[in-house]
C-alpha positions in Angstrom: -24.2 -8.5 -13.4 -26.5 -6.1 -11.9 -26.8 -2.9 -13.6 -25.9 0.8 -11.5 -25.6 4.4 -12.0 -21.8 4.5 -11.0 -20.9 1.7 -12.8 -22.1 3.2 -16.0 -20.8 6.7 -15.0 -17.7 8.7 -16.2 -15.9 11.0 -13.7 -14.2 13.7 -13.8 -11.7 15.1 -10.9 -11.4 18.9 -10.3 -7.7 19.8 -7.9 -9.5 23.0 -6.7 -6.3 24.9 -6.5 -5.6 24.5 -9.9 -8.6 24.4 -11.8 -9.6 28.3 -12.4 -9.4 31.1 -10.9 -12.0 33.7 -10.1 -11.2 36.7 -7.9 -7.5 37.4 -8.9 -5.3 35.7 -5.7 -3.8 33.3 -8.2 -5.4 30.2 -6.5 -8.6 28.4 -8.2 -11.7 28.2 -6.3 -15.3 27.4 -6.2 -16.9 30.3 -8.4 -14.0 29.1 -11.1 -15.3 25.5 -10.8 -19.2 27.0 -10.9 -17.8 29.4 -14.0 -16.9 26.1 -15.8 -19.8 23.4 -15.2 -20.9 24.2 -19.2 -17.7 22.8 -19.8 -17.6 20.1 -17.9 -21.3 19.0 -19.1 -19.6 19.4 -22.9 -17.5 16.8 -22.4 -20.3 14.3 -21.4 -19.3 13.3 -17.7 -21.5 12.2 -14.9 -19.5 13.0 -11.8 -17.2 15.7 -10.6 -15.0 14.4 -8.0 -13.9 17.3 -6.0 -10.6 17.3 -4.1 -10.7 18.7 -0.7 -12.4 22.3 -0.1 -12.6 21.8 3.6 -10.6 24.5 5.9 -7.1 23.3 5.8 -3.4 25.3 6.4 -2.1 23.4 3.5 0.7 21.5 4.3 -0.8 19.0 1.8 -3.0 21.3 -0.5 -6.0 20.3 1.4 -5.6 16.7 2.8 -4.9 18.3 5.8 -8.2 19.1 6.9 -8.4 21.3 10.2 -12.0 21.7 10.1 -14.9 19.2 8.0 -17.6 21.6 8.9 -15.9 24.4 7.1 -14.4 25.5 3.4 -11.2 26.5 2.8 -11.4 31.0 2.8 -9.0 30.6 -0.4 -12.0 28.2 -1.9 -14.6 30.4 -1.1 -18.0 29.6 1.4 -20.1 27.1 2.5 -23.1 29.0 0.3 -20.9 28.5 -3.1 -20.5 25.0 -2.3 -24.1 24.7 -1.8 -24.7 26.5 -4.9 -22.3 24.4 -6.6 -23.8 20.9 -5.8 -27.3 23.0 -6.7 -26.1 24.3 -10.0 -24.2 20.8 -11.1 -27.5 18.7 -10.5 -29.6 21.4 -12.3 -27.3 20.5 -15.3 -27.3 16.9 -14.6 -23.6 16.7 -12.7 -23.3 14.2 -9.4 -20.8 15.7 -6.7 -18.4 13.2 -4.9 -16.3 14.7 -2.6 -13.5 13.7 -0.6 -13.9 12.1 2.6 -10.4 12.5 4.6 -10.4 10.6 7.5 -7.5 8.6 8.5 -5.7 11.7 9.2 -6.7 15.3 10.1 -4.6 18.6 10.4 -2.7 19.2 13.5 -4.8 22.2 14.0 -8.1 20.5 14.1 -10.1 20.9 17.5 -9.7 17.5 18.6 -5.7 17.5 17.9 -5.4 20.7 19.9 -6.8 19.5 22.9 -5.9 15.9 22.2 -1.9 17.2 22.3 -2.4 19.4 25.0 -4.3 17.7 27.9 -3.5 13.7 28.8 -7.1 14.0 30.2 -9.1 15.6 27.7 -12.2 13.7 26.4 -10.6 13.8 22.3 -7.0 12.2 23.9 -7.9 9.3 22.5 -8.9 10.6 19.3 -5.4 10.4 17.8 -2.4 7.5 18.6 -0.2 8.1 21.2 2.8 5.9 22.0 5.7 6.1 25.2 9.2 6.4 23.5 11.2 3.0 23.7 14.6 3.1 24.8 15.1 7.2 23.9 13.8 7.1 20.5 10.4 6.5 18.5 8.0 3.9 19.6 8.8 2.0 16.1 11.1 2.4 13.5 8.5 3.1 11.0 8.9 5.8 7.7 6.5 8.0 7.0 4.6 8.0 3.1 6.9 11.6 3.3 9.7 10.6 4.3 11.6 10.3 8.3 9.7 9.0 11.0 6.0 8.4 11.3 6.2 9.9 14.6 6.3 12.9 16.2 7.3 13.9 20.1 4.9 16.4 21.7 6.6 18.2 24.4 3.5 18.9 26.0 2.2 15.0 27.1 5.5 14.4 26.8 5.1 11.1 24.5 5.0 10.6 20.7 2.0 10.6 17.9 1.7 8.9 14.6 1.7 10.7 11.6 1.7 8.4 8.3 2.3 11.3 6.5 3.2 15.5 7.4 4.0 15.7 11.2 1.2 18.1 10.4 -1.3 15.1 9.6 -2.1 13.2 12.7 -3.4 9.6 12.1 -6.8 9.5 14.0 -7.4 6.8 16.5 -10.0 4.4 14.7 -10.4 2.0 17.5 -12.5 4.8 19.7 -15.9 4.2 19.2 -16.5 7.7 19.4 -14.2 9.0 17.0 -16.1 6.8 14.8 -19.4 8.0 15.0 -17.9 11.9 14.8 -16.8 10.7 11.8 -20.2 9.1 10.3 -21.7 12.2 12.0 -19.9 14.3 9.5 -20.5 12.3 6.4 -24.2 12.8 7.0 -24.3 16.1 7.4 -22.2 16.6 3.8 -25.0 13.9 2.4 -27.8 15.5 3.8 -26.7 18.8 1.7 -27.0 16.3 -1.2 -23.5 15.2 -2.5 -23.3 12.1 -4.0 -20.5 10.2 -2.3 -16.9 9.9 -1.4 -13.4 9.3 -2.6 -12.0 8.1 0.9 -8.3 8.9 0.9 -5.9 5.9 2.2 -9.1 4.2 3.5 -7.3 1.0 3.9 -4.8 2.6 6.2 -7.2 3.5 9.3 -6.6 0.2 11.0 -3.6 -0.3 12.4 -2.1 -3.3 14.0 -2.1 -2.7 17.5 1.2 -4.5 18.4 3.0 -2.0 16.5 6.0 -4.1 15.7 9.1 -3.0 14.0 9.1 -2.9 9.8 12.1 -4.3 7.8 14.5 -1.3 7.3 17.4 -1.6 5.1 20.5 -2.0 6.9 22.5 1.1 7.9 19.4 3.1 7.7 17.2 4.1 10.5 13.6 3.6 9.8 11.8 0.6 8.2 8.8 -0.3 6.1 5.9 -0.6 8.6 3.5 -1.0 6.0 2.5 -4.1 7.0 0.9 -2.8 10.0 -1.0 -0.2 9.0 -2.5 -1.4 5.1 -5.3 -3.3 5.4 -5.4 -3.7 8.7 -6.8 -6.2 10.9 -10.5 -4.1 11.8 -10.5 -2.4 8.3 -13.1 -4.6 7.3 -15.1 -4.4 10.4 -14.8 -0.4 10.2 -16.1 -0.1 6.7 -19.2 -2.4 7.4 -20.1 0.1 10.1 -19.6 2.8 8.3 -21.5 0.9 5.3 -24.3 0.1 7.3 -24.8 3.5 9.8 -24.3 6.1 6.8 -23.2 4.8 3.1 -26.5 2.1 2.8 -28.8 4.7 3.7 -28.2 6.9 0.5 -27.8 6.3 -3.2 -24.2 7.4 -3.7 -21.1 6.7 -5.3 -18.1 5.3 -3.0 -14.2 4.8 -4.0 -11.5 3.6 -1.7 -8.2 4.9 -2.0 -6.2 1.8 -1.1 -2.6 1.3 -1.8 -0.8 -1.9 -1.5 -4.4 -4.4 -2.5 -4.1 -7.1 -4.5 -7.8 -8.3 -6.4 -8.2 -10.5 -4.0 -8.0 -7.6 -1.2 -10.3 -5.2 -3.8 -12.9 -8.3 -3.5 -13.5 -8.1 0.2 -13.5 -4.1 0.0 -16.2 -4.2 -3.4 -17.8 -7.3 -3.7 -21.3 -7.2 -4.1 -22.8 -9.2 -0.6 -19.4 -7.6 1.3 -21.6 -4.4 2.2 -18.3 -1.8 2.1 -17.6 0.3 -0.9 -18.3 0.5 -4.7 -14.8 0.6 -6.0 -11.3 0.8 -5.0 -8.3 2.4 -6.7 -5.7 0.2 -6.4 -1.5 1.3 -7.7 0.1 -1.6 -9.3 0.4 -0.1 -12.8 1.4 3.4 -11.3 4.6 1.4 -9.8 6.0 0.4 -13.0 9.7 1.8 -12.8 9.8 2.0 -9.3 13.3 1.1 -7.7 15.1 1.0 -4.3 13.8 4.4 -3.7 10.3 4.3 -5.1 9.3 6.1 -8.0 11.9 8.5 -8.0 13.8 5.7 -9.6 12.0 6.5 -12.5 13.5 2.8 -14.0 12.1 1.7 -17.7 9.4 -0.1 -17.8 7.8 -2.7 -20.3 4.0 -2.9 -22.0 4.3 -6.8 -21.2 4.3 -6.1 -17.4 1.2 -3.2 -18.1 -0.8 -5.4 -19.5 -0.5 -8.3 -17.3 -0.8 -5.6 -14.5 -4.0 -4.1 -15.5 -5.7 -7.4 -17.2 -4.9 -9.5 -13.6 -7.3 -6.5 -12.3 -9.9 -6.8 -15.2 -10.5 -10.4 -14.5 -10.3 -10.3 -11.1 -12.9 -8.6 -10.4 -15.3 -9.3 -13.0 -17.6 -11.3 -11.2 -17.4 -9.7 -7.7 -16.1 -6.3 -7.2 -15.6 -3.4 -9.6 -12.8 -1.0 -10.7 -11.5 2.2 -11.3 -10.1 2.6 -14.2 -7.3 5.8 -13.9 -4.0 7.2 -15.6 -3.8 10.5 -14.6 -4.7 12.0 -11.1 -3.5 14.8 -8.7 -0.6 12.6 -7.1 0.7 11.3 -10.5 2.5 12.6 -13.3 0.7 13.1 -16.8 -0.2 9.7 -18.8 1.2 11.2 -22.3 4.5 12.3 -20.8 4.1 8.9 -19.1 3.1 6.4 -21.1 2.5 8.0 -24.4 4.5 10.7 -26.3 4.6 14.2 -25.3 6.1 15.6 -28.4 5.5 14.9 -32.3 2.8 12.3 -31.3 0.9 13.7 -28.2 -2.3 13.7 -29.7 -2.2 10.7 -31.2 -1.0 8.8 -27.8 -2.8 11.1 -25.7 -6.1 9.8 -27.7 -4.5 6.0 -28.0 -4.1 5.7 -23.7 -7.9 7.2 -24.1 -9.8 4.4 -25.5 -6.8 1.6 -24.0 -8.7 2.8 -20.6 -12.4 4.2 -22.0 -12.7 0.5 -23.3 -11.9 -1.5 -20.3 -14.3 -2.6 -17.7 -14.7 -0.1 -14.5 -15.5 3.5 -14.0 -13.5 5.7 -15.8 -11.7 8.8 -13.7 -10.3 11.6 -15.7 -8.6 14.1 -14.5 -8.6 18.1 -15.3 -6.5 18.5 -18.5 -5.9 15.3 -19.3 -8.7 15.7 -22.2 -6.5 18.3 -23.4 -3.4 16.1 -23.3 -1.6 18.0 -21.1 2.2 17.4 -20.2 4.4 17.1 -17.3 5.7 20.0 -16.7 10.3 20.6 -16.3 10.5 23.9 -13.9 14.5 24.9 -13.4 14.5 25.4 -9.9 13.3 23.4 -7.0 11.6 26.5 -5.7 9.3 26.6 -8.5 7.6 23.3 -6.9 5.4 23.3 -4.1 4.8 19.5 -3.3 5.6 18.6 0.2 6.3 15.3 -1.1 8.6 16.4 -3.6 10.7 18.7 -1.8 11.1 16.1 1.6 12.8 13.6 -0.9 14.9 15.9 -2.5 16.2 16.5 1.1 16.1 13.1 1.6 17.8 12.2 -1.3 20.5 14.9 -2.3 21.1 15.6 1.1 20.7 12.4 2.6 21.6 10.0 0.2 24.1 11.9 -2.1 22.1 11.9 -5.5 23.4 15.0 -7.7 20.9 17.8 -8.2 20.4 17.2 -11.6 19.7 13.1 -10.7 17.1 14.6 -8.6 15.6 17.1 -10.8 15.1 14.6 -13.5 13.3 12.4 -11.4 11.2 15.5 -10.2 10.7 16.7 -13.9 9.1 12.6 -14.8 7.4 11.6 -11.8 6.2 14.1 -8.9 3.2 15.2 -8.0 3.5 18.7 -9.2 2.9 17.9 -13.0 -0.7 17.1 -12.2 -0.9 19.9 -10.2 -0.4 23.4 -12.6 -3.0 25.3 -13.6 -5.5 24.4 -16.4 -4.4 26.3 -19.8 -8.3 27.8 -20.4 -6.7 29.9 -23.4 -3.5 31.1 -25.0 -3.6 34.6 -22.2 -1.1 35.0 -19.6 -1.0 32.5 -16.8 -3.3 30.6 -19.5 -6.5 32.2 -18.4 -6.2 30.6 -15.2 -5.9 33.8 -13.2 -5.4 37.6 -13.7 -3.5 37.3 -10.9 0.2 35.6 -9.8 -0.8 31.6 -10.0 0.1 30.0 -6.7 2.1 27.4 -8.9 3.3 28.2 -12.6 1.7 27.5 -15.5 3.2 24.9 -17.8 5.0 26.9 -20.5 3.3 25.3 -23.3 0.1 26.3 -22.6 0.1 28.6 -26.1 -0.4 25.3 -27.8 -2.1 23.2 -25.2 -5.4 24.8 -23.8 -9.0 24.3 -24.3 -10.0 27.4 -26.3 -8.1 25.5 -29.1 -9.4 22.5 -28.4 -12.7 23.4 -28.8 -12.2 24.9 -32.2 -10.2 21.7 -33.3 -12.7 18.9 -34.4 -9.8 16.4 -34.0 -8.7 17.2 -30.7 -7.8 15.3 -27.5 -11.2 16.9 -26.3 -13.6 15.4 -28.9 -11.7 11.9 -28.6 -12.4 11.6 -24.8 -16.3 13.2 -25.5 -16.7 10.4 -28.3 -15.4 7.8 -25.8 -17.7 9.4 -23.0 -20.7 8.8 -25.7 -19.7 5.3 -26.6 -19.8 4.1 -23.0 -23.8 5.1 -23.2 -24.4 4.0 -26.2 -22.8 0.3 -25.9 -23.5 -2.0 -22.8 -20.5 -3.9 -23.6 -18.0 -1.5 -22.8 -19.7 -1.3 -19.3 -20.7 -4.8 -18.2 -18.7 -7.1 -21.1 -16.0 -9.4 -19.7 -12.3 -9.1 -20.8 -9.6 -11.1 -22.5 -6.0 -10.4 -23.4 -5.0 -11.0 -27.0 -1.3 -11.3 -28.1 0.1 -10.7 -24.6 3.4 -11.5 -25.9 3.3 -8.7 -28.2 5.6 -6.3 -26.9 3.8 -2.9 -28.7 0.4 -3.5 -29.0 -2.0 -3.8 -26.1 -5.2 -5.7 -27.3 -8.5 -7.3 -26.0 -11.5 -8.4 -26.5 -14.7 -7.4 -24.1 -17.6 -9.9 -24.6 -21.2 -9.6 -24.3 -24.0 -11.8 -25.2 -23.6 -11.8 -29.2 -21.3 -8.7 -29.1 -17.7 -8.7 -29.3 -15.5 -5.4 -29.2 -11.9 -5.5 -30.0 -9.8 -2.5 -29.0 -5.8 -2.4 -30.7 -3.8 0.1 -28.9 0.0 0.5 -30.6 2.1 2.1 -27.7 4.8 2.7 -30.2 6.1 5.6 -32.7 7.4 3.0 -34.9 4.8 1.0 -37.6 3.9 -2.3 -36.5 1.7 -4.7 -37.8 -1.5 -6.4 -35.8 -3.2 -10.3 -36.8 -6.6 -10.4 -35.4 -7.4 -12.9 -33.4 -8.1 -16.2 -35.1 -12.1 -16.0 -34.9 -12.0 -12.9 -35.8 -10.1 -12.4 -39.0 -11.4 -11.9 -42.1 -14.9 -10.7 -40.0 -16.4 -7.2 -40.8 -16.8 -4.8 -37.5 -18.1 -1.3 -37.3 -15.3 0.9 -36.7 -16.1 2.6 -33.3 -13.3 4.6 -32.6 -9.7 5.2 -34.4 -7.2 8.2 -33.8 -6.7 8.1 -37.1 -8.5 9.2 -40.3 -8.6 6.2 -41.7 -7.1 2.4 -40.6 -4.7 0.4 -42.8 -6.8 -2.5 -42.2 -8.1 -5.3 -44.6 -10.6 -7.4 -41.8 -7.6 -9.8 -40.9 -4.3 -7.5 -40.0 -4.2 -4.3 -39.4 -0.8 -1.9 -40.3 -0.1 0.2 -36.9 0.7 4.0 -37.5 2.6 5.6 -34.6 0.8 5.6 -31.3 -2.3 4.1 -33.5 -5.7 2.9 -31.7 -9.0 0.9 -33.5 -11.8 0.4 -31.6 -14.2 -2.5 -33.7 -17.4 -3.8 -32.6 -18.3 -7.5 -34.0 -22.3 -9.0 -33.7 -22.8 -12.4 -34.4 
């Protein structure tokens, strides 16, 4: 397998908004970020992947970018952000920033004079569609909820919007469009970022017969999915792109592709297929998911996680690569998640650590989850700020007659807003995020949780993920050694193997707060590994079964 920088690297993602705060307005910004890069470098990371900073209204907190060329005034200017990528590469840090483009803000340039004149030379720039029969050119639901299109009284015709009605889908099939958009890319490279995390890449085809998508009867709009993941030019648009801006630098690329399969992440990643590095794909973030998506919130079973994420680990083994993620800004926090936000936090915080520090891919982690931050159970809807969140609870409680507190708890396990408070810096008000009002609140338990104590505690969350960080440079298995399931019956422990040359690493991960007990595999018992990593002091473990404490992980490392 051939050796690279980004497949060896650890990443970390900053959410802007929420990171830290520097001038008092209660909203984090670029001179927080450049206050904290000693941090970051603490912890051992390669790569900062930084969530939008372009100018933006926010109606998405950022993916609703109204201007590339420009950063957000709440963020700060174009010189900090040039001073950031200067100061992070003086310190050894890579910048990846990400690249929004199957969408912009409805008060981009191109949008206003796309919307406005039938004539003008961006009309094209964005999809426009003639209303069939009185209503919406197709029955198709936007990723927020009601229709994925909009009428504009002005042209008199509707546009597609995937997601806000403030988030215009661009019109990939114009050549010029295009090369506006590699035009842009180059000018962020040439300032000397080192890639892109491309938001719902896989979405900017669309299929141009825009049929119909299955809708549920006695509701209105359908599932057009279909016809606008993975597209029919998708592949033909990222090879251009590929070949007239991402081959001509030495950068990091990731896909943001819902809906892929691995045989899908092979076309987008493998290694002769000239597109991207890495995709992040959703299947284990839709366990639980119901009728209404993951504000089912259903129960789901370690079984069905482990065949999940080990179909992905073999799949692309030989061609491709993966990202390797629990926690990011549109998901809920992996200990309140998976683990156990209460008596064992630590313990499972550090267990779903090395379960994903271990595996083969790139390893994202995102701001406070080496704390072991929480999800987060405001009172009132108006405490949440997610445009995501609140269109289902209209969609839902008004629409389909769920209770308020139905909804709530649905909000308080899965949305979008328990990645998104603050960072808890200290024990302080607002948690030394801000002097000022924070734009969202901070999570109340940030008198235990924050990174002042972490620091000072040798057996922190911290220190786990740092150790985990080192261990990834230290070892070439954990990087480039194959996978194999063990005991994928067992119904609390998630095991495997990773194999390489005469190495063999075995990583037990107990996602239970009940004891268990773990055989080794066969031609492995009674064999004596080096203890990498445990979350424990010391394992119960005599070389052929180990005894399973509560949320319980060993890490061993066998040479033949």
């Amino acid at each position: 397998m051939e050796k690279t920088w980004w497949k060896e690297a650890v990443v970390y993602q900053i959410y802007p908004r929420s990171f830290k705060d520097s001038n008092g307005d209660g909203i984090g910004d670029l001179k927080g970020i450049l206050s904290k890069l000693d941090y970051i470098k603490k912890l051992g990371v390669d790569v900062i992947w930084l969530s939008p900073v372009y100018a933006s209204p926010n109606d998405d907190n950022g993916y609703d970018i109204s201007d590339y060329y420009s950063i957000m005034e709440e963020f700060g200017t174009m010189a900090e952000m040039e001073e950031l990528i200067r100061r992070a590469h003086e310190i050894g840090l890579k910048i990846v920033m990400d690249l929004v483009v199957n969408h912009t803000s409805d008060e981009h340039q191109w949008f206003k004079e796309s919307s406005s004149n039938e004539n003008s030379d961006k009309r094209d720039y964005y999809i426009w569609k003639e209303a069939v029969d009185g209503r919406e050119p197709t029955n198709w639901e936007s990723i927020f909820k009601g229709s994925a299109w909009e009428w504009n009284e002005a042209t008199g015709d509707y546009y597609l919007h995937l997601f806000s009605k403030k988030q215009p889908d661009l019109n990939w099939e114009n050549p010029e469009l295009r090369q506006d958009i590699y035009r842009m890319m180059r000018w962020w490279l040439n300032k000397g970022i080192d890639g892109f995390r491309m938001d719902v890449i896989n979405m900017i085809s669309k299929d141009n017969a825009y049929p119909d998508g299955p809708c549920p009867e006695g509701q209105r709009y359908g599932d057009g999915s279909a016809f606008f993941m993975n597209g029919p030019k998708i592949h033909e648009y990222l090879q251009e792109m590929n070949r007239e801006v991402l081959s001509k630098y030495d950068i990091m690329t990731v896909g943001e592709t819902p809906g892929v399969t691995p045989e899908d992440a092979v076309l987008y990643t493998g290694g002769k297929r000239h597109e991207l590095n890495m995709v992040f794909q959703f299947e284990h973030m839709g366990l639980g998911d119901g009728p209404d998506g993951k504000w089912n919130n259903g129960p789901w079973e370690l079984k069905e996680l482990k065949r999940i994420l080990a179909k992905w680990q073999t799949g692309l083994h030989h061609d491709g690569w993966n990202s390797l993620y629990w926690d990011n800004h549109d998901q809920p926090r992996a200990v309140s998640r998976f683990g156990h936000d209460g008596k064992y936090r630590k313990e499972s915080a550090k267990m779903l650590a090395a379960c994903l520090h271990m595996m083969q891919g790139t390893p994202y982690i995102y701001q406070g989850e080496e704390l072991g931050m929480t999800n987060v159970a405001f009172d009132a809807l108006d405490q949440y700020k997610d445009i995501e969140t609140l269109n289902a609870y209209r969609d839902l409680v008004e629409g389909k007659g769920w209770t308020h507190e139905k909804m709530m708890s649905a909000i308080h396990a899965r949305g979008r807003d328990n990645a998104r408070t603050p960072i808890q810096w200290d024990d302080s008000p607002n948690a030394g995020f801000t002097n000022g009002t924070p734009w969202i609140e901070v999570n109340p338990n940030y008198q235990e949780i924050n990174v002042k104590q972490a620091l000072e505690d040798k057996n922190s969350v911290f220190y786990a993920y740092q150790k985990l960080i080192q261990l990834r440079k230290q070892h070439d298995i954990i990087v480039y050694g194959d996978f194999q399931l063990v005991a994928e019956d067992d119904e609390q422990v998630f095991a495997y193997k990773r194999c390489l040359g005469d190495e063999t690493l075995l990583a037990i991960c107990h996602f239970s707060d009940e004891q268990s007990e773990f055989v080794f595999p066969g031609e492995l018992e009674g064999r004596k590994g080096e203890l990498l990593f445990s979350n424990y002091e010391s394992a119960l473990c005599d070389g052929s079964a180990a005894v399973l404490r509560p949320f319980e992980c060993l890490v061993y490392l066998y040479r033949s």
